[in-house]
Chimera marker file (.cmm) of the C-alpha trace (Angstrom):
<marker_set name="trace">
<marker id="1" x="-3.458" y="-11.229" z="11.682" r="1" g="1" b="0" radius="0.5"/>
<marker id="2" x="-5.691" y="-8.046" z="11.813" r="1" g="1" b="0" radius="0.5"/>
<marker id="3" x="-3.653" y="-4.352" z="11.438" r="1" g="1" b="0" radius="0.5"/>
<marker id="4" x="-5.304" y="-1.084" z="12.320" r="1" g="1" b="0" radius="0.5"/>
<marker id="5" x="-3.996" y="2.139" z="11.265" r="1" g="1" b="0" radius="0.5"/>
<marker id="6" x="-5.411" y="5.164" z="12.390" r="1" g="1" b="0" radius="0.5"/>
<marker id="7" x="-2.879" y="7.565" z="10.709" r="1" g="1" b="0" radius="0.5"/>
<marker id="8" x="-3.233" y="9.718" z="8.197" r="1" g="1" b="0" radius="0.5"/>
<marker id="9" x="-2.597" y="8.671" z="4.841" r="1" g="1" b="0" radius="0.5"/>
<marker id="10" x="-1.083" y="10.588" z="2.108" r="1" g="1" b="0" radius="0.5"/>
<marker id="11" x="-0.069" y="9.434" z="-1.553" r="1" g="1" b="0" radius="0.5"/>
<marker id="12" x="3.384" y="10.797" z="-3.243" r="1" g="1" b="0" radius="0.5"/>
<marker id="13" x="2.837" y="12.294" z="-6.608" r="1" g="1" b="0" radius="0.5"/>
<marker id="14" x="4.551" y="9.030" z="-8.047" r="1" g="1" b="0" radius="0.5"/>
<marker id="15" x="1.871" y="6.792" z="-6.226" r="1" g="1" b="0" radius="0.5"/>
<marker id="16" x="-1.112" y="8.938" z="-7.175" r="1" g="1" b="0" radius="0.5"/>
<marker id="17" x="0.519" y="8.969" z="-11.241" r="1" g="1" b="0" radius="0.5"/>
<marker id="18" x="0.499" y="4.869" z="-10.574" r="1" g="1" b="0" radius="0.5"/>
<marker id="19" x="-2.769" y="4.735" z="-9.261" r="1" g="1" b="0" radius="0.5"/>
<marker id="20" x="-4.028" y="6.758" z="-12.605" r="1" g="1" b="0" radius="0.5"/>
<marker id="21" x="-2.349" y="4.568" z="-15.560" r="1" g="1" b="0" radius="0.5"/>
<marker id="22" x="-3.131" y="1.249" z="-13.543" r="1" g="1" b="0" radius="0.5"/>
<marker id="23" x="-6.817" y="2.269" z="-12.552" r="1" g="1" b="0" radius="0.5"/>
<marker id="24" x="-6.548" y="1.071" z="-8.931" r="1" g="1" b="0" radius="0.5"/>
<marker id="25" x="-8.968" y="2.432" z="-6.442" r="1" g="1" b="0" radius="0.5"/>
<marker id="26" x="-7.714" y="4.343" z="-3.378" r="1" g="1" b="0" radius="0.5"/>
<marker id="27" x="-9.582" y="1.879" z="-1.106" r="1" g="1" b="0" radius="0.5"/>
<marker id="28" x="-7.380" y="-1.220" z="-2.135" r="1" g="1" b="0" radius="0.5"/>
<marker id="29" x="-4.568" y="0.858" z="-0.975" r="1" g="1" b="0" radius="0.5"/>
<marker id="30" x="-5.890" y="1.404" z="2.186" r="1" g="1" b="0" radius="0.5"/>
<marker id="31" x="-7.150" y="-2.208" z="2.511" r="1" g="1" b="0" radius="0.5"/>
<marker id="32" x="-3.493" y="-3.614" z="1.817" r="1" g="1" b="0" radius="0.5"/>
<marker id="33" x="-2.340" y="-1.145" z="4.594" r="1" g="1" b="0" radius="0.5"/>
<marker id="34" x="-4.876" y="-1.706" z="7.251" r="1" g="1" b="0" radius="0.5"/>
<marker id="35" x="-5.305" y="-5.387" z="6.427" r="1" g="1" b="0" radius="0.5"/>
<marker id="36" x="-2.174" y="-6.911" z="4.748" r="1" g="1" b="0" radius="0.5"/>
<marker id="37" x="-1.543" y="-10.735" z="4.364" r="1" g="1" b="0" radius="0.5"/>
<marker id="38" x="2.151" y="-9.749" z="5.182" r="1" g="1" b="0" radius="0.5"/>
<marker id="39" x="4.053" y="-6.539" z="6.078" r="1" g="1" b="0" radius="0.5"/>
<marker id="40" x="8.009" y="-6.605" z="5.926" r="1" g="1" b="0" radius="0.5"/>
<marker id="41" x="10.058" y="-3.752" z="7.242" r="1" g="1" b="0" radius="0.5"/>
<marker id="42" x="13.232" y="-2.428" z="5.519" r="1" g="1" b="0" radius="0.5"/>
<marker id="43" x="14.931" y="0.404" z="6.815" r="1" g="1" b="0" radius="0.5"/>
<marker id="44" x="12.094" y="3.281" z="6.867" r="1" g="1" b="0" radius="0.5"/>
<marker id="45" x="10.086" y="1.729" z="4.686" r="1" g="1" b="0" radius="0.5"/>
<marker id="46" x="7.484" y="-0.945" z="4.859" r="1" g="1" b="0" radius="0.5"/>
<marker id="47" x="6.233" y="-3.249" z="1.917" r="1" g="1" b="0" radius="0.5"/>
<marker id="48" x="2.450" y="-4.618" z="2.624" r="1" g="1" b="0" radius="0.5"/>
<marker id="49" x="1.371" y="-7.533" z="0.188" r="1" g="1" b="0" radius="0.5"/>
<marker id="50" x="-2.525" y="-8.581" z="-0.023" r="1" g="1" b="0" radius="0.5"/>
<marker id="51" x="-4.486" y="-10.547" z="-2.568" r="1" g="1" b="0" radius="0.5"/>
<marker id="52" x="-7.138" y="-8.980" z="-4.899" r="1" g="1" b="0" radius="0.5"/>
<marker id="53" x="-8.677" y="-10.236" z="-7.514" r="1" g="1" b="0" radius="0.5"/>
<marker id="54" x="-5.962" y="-12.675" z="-8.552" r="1" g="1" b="0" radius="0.5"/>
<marker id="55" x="-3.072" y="-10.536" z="-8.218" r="1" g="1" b="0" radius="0.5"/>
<marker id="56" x="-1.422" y="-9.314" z="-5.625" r="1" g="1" b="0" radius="0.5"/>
<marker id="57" x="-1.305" y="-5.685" z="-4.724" r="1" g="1" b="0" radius="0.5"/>
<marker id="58" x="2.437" y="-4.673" z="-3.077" r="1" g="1" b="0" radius="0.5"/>
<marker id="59" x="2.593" y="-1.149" z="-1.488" r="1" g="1" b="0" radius="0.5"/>
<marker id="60" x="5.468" y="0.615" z="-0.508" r="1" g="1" b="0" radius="0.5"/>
<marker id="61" x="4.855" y="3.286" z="2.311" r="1" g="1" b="0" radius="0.5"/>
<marker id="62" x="6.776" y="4.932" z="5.577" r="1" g="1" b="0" radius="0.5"/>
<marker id="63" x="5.736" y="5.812" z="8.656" r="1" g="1" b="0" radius="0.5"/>
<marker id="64" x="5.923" y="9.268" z="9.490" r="1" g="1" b="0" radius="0.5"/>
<marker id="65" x="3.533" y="11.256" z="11.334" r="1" g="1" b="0" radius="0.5"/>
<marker id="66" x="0.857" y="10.008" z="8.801" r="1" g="1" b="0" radius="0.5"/>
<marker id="67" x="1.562" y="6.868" z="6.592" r="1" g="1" b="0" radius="0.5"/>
<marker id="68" x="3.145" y="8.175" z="2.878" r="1" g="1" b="0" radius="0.5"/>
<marker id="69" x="2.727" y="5.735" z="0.125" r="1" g="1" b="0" radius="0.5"/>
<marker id="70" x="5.474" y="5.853" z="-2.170" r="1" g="1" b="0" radius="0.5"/>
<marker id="71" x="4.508" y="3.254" z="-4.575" r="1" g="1" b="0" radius="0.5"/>
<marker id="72" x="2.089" y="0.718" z="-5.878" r="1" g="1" b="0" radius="0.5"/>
<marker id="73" x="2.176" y="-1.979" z="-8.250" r="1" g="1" b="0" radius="0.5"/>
<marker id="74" x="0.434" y="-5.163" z="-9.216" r="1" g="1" b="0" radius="0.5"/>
<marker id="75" x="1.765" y="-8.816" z="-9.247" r="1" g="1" b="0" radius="0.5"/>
<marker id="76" x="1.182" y="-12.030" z="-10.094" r="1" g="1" b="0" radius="0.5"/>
<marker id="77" x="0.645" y="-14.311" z="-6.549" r="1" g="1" b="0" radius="0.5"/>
<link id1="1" id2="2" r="1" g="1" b="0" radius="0.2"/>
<link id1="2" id2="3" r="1" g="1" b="0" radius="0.2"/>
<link id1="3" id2="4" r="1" g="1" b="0" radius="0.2"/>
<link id1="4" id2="5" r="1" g="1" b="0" radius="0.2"/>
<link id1="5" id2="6" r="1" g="1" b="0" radius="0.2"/>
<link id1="6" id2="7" r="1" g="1" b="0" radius="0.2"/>
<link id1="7" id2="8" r="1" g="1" b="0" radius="0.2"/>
<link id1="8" id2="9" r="1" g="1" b="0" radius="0.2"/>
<link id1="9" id2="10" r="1" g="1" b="0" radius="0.2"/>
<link id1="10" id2="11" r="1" g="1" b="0" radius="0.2"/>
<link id1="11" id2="12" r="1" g="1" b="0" radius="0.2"/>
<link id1="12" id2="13" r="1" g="1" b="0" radius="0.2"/>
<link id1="13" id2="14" r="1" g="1" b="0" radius="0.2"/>
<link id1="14" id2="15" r="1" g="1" b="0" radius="0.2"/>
<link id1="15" id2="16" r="1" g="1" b="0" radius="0.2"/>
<link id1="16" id2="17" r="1" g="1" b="0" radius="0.2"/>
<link id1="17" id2="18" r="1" g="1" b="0" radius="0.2"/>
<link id1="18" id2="19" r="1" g="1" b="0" radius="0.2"/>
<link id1="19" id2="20" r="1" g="1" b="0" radius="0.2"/>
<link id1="20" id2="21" r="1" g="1" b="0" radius="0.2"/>
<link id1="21" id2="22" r="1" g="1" b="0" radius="0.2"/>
<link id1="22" id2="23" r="1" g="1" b="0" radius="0.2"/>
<link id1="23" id2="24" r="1" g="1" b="0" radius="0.2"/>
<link id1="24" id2="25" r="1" g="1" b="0" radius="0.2"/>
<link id1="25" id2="26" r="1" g="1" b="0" radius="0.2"/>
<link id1="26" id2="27" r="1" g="1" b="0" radius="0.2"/>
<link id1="27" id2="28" r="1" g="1" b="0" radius="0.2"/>
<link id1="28" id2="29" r="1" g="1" b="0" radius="0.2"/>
<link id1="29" id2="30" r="1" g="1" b="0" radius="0.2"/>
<link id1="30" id2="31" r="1" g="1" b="0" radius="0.2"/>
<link id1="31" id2="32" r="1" g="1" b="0" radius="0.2"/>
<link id1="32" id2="33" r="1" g="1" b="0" radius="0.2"/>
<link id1="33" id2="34" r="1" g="1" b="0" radius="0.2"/>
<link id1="34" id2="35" r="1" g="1" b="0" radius="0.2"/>
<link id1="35" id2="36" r="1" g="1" b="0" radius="0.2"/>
<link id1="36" id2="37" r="1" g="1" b="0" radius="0.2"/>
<link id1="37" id2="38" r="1" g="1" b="0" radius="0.2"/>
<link id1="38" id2="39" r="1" g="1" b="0" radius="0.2"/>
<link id1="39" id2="40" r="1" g="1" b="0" radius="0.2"/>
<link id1="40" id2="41" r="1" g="1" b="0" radius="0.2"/>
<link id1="41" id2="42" r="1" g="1" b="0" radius="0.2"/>
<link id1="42" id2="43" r="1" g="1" b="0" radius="0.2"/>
<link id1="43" id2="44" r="1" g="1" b="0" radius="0.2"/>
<link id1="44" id2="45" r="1" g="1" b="0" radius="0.2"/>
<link id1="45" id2="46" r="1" g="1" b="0" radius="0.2"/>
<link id1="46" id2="47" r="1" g="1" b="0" radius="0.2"/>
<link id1="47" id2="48" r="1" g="1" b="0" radius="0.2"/>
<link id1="48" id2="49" r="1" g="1" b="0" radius="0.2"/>
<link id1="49" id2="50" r="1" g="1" b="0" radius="0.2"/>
<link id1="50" id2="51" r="1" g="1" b="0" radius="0.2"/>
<link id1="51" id2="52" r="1" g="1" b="0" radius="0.2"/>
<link id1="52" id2="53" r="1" g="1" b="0" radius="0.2"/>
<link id1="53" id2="54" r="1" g="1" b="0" radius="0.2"/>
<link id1="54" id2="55" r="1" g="1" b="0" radius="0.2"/>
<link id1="55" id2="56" r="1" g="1" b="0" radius="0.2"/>
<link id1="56" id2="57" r="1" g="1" b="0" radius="0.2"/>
<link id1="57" id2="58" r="1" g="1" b="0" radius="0.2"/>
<link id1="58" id2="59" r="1" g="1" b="0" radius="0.2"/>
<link id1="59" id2="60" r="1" g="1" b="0" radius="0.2"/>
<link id1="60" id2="61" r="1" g="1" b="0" radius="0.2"/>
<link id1="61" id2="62" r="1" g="1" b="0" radius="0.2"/>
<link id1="62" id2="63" r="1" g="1" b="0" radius="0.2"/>
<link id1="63" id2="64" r="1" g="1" b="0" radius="0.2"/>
<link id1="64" id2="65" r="1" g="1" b="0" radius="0.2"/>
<link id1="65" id2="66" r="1" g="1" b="0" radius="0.2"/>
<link id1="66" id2="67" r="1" g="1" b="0" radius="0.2"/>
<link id1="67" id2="68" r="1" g="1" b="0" radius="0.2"/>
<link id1="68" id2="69" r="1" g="1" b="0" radius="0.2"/>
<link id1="69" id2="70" r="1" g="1" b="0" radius="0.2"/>
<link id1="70" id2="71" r="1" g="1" b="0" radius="0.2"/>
<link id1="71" id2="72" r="1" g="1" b="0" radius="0.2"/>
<link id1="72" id2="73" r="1" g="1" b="0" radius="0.2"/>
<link id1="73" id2="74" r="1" g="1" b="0" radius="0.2"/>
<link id1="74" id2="75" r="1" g="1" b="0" radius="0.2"/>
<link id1="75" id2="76" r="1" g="1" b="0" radius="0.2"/>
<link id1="76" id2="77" r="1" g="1" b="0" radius="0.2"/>
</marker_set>
């Protein structure tokens, strides 16, 4: 399943604070959004999953007219 996004993407100031204290890179945002191993769809919001290094990376974003990432966190697979 391949996902391309060509939308502007914008971090809250709670996902940029996240993406500080857990020392993710900006790219394995973007990845997860333009290539997720699943997507689900509640309400506004949509919750992309993809594997990195072990874990799984789960981002939290809506669609406006740019994509706005709300939140990021790591997991266990």
């Amino acid at each position: 399943m391949l996902y391309i996004i060509l939308m502007k993407i914008i971090f809250t100031l709670h996902a940029e604070k996240q993406i500080l204290e857990r020392k993710f890179e900006k790219v394995w945002i973007e990845e997860t959004i333009k290539t997720p191993d699943e997507i689900k769809r509640k309400g506004e919001k949509y919750y992309a999953r993809k594997k990195l290094n072990g874990f799984t990376l789960k981002v939290v974003y809506a669609k406006e007219k740019y994509i706005k990432i709300i939140t990021t966190y790591m997991v266990r697979p």
